[in-house]
C-alpha positions as CSV (number, residue, x, y, z in Angstrom):
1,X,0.0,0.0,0.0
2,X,3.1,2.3,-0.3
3,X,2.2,4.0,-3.6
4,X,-1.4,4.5,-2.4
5,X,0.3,6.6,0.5
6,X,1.8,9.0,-2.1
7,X,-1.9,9.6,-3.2
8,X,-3.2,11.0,0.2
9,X,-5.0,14.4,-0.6
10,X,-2.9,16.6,1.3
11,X,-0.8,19.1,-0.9
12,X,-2.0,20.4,-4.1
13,X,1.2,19.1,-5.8
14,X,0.2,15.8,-4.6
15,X,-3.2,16.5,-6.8
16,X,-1.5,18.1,-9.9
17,X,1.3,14.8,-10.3
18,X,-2.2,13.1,-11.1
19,X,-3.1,15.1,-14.1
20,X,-1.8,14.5,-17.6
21,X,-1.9,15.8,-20.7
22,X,-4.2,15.3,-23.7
23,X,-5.1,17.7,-26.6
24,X,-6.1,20.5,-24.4
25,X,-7.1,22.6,-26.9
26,X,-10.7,21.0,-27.3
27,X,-13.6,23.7,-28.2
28,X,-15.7,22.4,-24.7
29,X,-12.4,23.4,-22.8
30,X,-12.4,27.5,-23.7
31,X,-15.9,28.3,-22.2
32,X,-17.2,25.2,-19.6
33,X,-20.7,25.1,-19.3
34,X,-22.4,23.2,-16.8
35,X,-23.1,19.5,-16.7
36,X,-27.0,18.8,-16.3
37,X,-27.8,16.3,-13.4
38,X,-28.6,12.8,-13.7
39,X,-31.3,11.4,-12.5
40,X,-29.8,10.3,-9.0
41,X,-27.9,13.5,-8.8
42,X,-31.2,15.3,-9.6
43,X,-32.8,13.3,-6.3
44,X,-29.0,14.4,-4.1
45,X,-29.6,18.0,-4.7
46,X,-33.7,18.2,-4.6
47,X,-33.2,19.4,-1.2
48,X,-30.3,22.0,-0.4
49,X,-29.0,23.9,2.3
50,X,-26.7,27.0,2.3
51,X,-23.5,27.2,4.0
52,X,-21.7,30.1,4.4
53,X,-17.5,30.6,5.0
54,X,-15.7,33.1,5.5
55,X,-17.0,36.1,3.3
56,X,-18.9,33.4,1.6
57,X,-21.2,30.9,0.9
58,X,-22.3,27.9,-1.3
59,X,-25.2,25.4,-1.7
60,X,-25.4,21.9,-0.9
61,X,-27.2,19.0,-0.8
62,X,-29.2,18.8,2.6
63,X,-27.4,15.6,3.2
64,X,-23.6,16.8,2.5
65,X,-21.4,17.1,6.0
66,X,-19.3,20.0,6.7
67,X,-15.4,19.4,7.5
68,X,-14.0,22.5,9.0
69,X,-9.8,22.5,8.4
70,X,-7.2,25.9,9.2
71,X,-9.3,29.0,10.4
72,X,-7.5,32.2,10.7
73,X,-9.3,35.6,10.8
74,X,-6.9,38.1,12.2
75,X,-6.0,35.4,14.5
76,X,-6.2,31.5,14.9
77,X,-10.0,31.0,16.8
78,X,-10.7,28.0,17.7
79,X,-14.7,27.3,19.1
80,X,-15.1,23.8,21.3
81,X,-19.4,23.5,21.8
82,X,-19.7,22.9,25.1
83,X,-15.9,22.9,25.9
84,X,-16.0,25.4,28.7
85,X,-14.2,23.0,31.2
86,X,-11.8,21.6,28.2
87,X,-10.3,25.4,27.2
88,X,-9.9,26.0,31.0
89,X,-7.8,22.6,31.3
90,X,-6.0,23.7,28.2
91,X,-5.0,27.2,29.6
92,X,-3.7,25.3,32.8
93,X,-1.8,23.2,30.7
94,X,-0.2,25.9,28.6
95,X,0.6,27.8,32.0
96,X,2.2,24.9,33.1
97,X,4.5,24.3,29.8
98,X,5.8,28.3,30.3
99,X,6.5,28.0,34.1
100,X,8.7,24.6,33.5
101,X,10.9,26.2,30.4
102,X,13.6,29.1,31.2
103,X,14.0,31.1,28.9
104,X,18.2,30.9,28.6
105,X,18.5,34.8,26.6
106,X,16.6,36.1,29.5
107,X,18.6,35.5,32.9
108,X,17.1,32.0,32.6
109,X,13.7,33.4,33.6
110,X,10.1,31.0,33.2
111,X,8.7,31.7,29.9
112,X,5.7,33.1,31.3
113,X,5.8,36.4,31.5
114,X,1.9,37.0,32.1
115,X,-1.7,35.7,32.9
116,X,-4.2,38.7,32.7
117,X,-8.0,38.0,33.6
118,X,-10.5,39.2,31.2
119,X,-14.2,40.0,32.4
120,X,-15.8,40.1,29.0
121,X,-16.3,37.3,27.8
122,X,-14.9,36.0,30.4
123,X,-11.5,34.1,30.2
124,X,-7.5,34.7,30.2
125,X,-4.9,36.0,28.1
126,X,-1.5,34.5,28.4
127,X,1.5,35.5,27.5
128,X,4.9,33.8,27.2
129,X,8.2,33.7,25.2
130,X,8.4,31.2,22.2
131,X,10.6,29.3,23.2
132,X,13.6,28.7,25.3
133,X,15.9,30.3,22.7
134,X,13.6,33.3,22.1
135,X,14.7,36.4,22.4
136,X,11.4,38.9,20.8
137,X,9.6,36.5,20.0
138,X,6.2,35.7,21.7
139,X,3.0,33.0,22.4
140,X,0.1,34.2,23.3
141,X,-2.9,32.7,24.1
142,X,-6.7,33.8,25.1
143,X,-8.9,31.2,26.8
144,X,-12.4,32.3,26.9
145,X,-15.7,31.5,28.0
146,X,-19.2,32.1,24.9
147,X,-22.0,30.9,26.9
148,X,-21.4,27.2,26.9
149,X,-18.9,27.2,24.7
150,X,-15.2,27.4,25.3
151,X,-13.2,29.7,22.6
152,X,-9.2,29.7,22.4
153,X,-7.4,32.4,20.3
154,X,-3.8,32.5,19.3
155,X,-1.2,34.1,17.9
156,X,2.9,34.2,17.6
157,X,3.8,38.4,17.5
158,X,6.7,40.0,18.4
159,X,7.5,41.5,21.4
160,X,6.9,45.4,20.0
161,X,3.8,43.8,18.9
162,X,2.9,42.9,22.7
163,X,0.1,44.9,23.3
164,X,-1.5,45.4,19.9
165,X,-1.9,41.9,20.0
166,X,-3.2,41.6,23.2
167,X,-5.8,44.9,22.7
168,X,-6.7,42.6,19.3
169,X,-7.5,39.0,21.0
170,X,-10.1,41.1,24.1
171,X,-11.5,42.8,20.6
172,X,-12.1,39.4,19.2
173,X,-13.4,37.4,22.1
174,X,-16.1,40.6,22.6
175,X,-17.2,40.4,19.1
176,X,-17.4,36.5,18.2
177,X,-21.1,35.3,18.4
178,X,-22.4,31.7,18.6
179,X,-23.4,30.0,14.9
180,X,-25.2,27.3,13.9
181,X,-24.0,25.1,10.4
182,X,-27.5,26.8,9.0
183,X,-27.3,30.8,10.4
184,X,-26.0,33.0,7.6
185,X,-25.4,36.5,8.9
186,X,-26.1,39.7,7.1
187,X,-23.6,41.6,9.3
188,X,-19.7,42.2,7.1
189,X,-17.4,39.9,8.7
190,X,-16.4,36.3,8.6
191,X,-18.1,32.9,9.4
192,X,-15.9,30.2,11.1
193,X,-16.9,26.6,12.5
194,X,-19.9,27.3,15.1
195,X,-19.3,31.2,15.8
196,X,-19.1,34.2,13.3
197,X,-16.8,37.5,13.3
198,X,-18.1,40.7,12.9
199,X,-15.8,43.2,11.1
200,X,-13.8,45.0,13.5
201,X,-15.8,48.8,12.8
202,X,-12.4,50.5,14.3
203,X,-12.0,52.9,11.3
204,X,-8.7,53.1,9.3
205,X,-7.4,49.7,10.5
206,X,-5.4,47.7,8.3
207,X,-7.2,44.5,6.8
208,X,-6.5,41.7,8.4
209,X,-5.5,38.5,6.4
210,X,-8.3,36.3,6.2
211,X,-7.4,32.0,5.8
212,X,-10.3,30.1,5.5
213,X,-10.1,25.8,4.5
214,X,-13.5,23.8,4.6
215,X,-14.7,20.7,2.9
216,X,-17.3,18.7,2.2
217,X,-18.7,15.4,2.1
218,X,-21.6,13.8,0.0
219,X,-23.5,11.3,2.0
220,X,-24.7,10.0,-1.0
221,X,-21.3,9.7,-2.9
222,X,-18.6,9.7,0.4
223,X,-15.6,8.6,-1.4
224,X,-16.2,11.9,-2.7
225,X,-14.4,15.0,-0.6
226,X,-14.3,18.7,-2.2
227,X,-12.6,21.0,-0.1
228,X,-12.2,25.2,-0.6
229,X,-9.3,27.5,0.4
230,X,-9.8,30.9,0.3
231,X,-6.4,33.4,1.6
232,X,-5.0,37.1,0.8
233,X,-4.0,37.8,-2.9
234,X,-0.3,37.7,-3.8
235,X,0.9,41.6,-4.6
236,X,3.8,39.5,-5.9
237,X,1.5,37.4,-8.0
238,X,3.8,35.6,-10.7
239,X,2.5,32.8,-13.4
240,X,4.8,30.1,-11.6
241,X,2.0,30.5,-8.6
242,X,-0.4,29.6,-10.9
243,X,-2.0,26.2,-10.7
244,X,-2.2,26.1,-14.8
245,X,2.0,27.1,-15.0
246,X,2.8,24.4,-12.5
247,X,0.5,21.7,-14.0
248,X,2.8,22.4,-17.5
249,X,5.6,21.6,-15.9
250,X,5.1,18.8,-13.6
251,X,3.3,17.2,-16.8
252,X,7.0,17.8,-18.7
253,X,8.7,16.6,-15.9
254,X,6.8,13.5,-15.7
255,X,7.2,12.5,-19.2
256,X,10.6,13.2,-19.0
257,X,11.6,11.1,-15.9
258,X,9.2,8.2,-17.1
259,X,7.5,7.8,-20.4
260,X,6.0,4.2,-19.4
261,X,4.1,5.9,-16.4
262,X,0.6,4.9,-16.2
263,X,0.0,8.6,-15.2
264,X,0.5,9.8,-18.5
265,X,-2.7,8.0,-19.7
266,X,-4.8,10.3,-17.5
267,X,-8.0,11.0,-19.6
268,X,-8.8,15.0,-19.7
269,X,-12.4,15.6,-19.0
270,X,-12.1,19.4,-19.3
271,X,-9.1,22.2,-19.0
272,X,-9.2,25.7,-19.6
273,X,-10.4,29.6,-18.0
274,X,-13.2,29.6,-15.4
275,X,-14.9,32.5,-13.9
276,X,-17.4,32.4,-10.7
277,X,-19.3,35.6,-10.2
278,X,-16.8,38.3,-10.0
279,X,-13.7,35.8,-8.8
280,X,-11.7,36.0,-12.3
281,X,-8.3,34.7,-13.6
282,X,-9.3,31.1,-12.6
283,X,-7.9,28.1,-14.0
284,X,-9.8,24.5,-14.0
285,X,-8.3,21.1,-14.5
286,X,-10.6,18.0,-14.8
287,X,-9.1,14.9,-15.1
288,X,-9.6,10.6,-14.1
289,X,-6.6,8.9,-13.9
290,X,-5.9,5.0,-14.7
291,X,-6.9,2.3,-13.0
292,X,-3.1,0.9,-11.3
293,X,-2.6,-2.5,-9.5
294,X,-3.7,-1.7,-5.7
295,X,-4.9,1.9,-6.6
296,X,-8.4,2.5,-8.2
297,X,-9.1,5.5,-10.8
298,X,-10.0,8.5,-9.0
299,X,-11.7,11.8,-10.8
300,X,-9.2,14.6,-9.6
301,X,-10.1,18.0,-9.8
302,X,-9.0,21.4,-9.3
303,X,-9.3,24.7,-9.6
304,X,-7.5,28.4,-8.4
305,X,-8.4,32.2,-9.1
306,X,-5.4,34.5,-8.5
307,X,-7.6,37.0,-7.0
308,X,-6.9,40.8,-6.2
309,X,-4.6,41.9,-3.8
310,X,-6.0,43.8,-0.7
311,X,-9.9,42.8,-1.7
312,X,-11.0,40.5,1.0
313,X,-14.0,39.7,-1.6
314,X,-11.8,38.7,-4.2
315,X,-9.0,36.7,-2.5
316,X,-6.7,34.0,-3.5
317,X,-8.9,30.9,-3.8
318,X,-7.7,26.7,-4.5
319,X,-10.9,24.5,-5.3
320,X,-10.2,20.7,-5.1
321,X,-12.2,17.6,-5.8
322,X,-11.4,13.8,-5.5
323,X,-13.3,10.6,-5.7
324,X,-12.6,7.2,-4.6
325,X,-11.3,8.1,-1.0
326,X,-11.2,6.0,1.7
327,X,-9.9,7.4,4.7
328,X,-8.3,10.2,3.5
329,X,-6.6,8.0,0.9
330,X,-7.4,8.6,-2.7
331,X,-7.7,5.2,-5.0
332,X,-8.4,4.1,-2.1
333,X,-11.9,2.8,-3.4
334,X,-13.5,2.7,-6.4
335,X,-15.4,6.1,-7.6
336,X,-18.9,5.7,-6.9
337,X,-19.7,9.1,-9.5
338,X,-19.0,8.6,-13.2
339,X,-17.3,11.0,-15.3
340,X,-20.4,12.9,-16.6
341,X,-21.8,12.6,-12.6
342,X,-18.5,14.0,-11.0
343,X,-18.3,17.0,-13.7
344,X,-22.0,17.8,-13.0
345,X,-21.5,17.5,-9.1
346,X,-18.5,19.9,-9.6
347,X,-19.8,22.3,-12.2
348,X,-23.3,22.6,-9.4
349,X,-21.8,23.1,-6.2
350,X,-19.1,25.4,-7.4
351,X,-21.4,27.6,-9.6
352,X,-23.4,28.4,-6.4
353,X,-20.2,29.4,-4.5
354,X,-20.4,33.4,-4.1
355,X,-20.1,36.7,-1.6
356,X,-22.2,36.6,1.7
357,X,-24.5,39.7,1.0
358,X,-24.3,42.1,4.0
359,X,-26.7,44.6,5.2
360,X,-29.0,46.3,2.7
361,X,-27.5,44.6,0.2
362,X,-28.7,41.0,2.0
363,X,-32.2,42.0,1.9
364,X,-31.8,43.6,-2.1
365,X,-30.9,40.0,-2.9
366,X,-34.0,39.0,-1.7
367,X,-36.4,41.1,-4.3
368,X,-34.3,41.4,-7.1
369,X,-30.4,40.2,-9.1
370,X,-28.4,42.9,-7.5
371,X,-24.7,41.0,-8.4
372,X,-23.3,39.3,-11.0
373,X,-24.9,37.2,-13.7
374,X,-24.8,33.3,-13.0
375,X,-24.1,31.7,-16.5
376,X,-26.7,30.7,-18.6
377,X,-27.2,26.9,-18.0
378,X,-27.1,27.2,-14.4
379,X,-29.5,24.6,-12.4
380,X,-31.7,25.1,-9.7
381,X,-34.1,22.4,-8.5
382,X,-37.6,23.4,-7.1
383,X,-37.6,24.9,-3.9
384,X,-34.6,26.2,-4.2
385,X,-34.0,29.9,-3.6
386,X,-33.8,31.3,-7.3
387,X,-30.1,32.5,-7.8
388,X,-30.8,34.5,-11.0
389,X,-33.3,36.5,-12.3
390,X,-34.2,35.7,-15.8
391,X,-36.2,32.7,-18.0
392,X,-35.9,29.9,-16.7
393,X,-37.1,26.1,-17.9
394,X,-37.4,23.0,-16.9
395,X,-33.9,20.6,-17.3
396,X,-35.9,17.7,-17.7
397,X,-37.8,16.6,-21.3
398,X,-41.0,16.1,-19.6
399,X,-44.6,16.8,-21.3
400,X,-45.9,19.8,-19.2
401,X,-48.6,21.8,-19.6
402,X,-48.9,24.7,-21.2
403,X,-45.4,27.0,-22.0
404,X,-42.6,25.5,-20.3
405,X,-40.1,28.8,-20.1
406,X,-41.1,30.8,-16.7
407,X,-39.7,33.9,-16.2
408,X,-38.6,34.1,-12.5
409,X,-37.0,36.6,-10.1
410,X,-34.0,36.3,-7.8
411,X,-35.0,35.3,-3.9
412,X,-38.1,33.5,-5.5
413,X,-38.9,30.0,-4.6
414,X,-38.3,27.9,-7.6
415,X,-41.5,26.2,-8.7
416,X,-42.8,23.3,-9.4
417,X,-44.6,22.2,-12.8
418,X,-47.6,20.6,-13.9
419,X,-47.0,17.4,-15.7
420,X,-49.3,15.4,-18.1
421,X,-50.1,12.0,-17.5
422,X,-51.1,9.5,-19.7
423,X,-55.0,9.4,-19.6
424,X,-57.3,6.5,-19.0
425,X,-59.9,4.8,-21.5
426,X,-62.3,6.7,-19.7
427,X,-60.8,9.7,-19.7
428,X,-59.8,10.1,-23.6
429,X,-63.5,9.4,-24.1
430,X,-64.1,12.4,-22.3
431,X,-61.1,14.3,-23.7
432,X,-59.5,15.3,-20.5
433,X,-55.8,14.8,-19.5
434,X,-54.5,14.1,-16.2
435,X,-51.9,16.4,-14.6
436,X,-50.0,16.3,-11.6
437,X,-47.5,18.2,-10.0
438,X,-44.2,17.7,-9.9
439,X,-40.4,18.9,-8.5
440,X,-38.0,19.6,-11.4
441,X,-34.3,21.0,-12.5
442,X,-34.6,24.0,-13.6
443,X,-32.1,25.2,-16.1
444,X,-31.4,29.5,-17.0
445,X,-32.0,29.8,-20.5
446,X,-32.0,33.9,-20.9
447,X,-31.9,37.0,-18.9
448,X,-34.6,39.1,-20.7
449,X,-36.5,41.3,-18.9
450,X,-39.7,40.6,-16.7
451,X,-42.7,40.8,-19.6
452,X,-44.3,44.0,-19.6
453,X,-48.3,42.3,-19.5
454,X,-49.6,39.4,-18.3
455,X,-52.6,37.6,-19.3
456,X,-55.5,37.2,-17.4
457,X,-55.5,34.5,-14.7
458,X,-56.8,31.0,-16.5
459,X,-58.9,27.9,-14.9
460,X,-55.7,26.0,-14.7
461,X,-51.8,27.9,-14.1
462,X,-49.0,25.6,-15.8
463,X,-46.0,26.3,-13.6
464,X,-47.2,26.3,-10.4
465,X,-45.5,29.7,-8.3
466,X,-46.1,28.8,-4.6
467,X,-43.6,27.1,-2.3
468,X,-43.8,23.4,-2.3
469,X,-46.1,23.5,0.9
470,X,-49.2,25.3,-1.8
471,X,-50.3,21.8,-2.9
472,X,-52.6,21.8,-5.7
473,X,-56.4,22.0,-5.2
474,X,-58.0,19.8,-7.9
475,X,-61.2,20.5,-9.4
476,X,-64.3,17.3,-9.8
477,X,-63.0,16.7,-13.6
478,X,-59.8,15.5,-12.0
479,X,-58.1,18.9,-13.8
480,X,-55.5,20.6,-11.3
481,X,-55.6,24.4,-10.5
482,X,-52.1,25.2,-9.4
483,X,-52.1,28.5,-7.7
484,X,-50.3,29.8,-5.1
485,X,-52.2,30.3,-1.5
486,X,-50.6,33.9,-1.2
487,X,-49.5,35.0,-5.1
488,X,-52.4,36.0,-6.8
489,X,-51.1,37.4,-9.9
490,X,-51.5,36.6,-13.6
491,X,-49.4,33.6,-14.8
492,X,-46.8,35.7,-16.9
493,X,-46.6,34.9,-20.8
494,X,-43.5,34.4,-22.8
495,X,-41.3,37.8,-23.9
């Protein structure tokens, strides 16, 4: 199991070795467009929830787990639920390690140097040397107390950095507020695992660098893990940072070391420019390698924007995808998503990924497409909040009633649509036609404006506009009037 080791996902190098070259100059490469659902994916994403990270969120199925990795917002915070007893052990225990270490460039002194009580919330800050050899050089540690939960913030500053540092951890232990996996604030500032940060409102304050990692895990699908890492732009940005520069070369370099390796023979599902909202300068690379002896083929994917430095909106961002992992072990297993299913799980949950809105602008969201366009193509099943505003239809080839292009707003709930069944002897001799209403994928097809008239309300709406809970009230000829319990309007026509 030695060569399966060299295939744990842990650096992106370790990802990029994996992905070899084809023709990448395939017409599907220059502008990706997103990969309709399966059936089975279509039933994993009926039901979604909305995560948010950092500055931002993305959707996912209901089912999909949250893994929380390297969290630093200013500072390295830290949130144990229920851990109020744990973080006071651990501030013992890093009290102890300081008193029991000299410190040999200061007169052999402990290298604690402080413990300051805090009232609000209430906890500890501690302060020590490094380490033994330190001379400016400092640890320090806050140990707090959030209601039930225990909170422990840390950083490594300089000695002229003392009290800044000190002055920033009380700042961040008054401002951090409990979260749960579903809260999404509307306040600027950062979500982290259980708690979020507002933004410091001290004016003329330098911006802190923000590190966020978090992945995810389909319950569905678990050999399959995508993870996000969002960190400052490079003001030093060259192209050998880029992930498209460095998977050139290691491709060259693997050729030239070994022509025979089965690497090479990495199939190319998609390469080429990707854009997310406003995140630009990104770079995708889709690939499955080869099936090896004791190592199954694995879909690896991945993805980076260079970003804009000093924008905490438009960072530095690395996107990564694997099947087939077994604890933590890629080929571990075999991939339980084909190709076309891994490109449309990728393609959905990253095309959702975008800023937090904040403030005024959170509630805008709500009643109209205030940011930037989603691409046409992009899928949203019914009940989802509507990302876009603009026509949308249904993904699926199924015989509905009436016109199947709907024209609806951002912050609506995506609808269902009524369906035709096939009618029964008795019913074709009275000419009538069951219908039923069903969930769908809904696919963005144009951004036209809202049409200017709408016709007067008929005995039987085709798109039904309520939320799922507005179930259809049928009529005695077994015809269905779909109409929303609060939405009165006019179905609206075709543009």
């Amino acid at each position: 199991m030695r060569v399966i080791t060299r295939l744990h996902i842990v650096p992106l190098a370790a990802v990029l070795l994996m992905l070899a070259a084809c023709d990448h100059t395939l017409k599907e490469w220059k502008t990706p467009h997103m990969t309709a659902l399966t059936p089975r994916l279509q039933a994993v994403f009926q039901k979604t929830k909305t995560v948010c990270f950092g500055r931002f969120m993305v959707d996912l199925p209901s089912s999909a787990t949250v893994a929380w990795g390297e969290t630093d917002v200013s500072l390295g915070i830290s949130v144990l639920p229920n851990g109020v007893a744990e973080v006071e052990n651990l501030a013992q225990k890093f009290i102890d390690e300081l008193n029991s270490e000299k410190a040999i460039n200061h007169d052999d002194v402990p290298l604690l140097l402080s413990v300051e009580h805090v009232p609000q919330h209430e906890g500890k800050v501690v302060i020590g040397y490094e380490d033994f050899q330190a001379i400016n050089g400092l640890k320090i540690n806050g140990y707090f107390r959030l209601n039930n939960d225990g909170i422990v913030i840390n950083a490594r500053p300089l000695r002229s950095d003392r009290d800044r540092t000190v002055s920033l951890i009380k700042s961040i232990a008054r401002r951090l507020k409990q979260r749960s996996e579903n809260d999404i604030p509307i306040e600027p500032g950062n979500c982290i695992e259980h708690a979020f940060l507002p933004d410091n409102p001290s004016p003329g304050e330098e911006a802190p660098a923000e590190l966020i990692r978090i992945g995810f895990r389909l319950k569905e699908f678990p050999d399959t893990h995508l993870s996000i890492f969002v960190g400052p732009s490079n003001p030093h940005y060259e192209e050998s940072h880029s992930l498209e520069w460095r998977l050139t070369q290691l491709e060259k370099n693997q050729k030239a070391q070994d022509p025979n390796n089965p690497l090479i023979k990495t199939k190319d599902l998609r390469r080429g420019a990707r854009q997310i909202h406003d995140w630009l300068n990104g770079f995708e690379a889709l690939s499955r390698t080869p099936e090896q002896a004791e190592i199954h083929s694995i879909h690896d994917f991945a993805m980076d924007f260079r970003g804009v430095p000093s924008d905490p909106l438009k960072p530095y961002v690395e996107i990564q995808m694997q099947t087939g992992v077994a604890d933590n072990v890629a080929g571990a297993t075999k991939a339980s998503l084909t190709d076309e299913e891994a490109i449309a799980v990728w393609d959905k949950i990253t095309s959702t990924i975008r800023v937090r809105p904040t403030g005024a602008a959170a509630v805008k969201t709500a009643e109209t497409d205030s940011g930037p366009r989603l691409p046409l193509g992009e899928l949203a099943a019914t009940g989802r909040t509507c990302p876009q505003t603009g026509w949308w239809v249904p993904d699926e080839p199924k015989d509905t009633q009436g016109d199947r292009r709907q024209h609806i707003k951002a912050g609506e709930r995506m609808p269902h649509v009524i369906s035709l069944g096939e009618p029964s002897i008795w019913q074709k001799l009275k000419g009538e036609r069951p219908t039923y209403r069903t969930a769908t994928m809904w696919k963005l097809v144009s951004y036209d404006d809202a049409p200017v008239h709408v016709d007067t309300i008929e005995e039987t709406q085709t798109i039904a506009q309520g939320s799922p809970d507005n179930v259809a009230a049928k009529n005695a000829s077994g015809n269905a009037t779909e109409r929303s319990r609060n939405d009165q309007t006019s179905p609206q026509t075709k543009g």
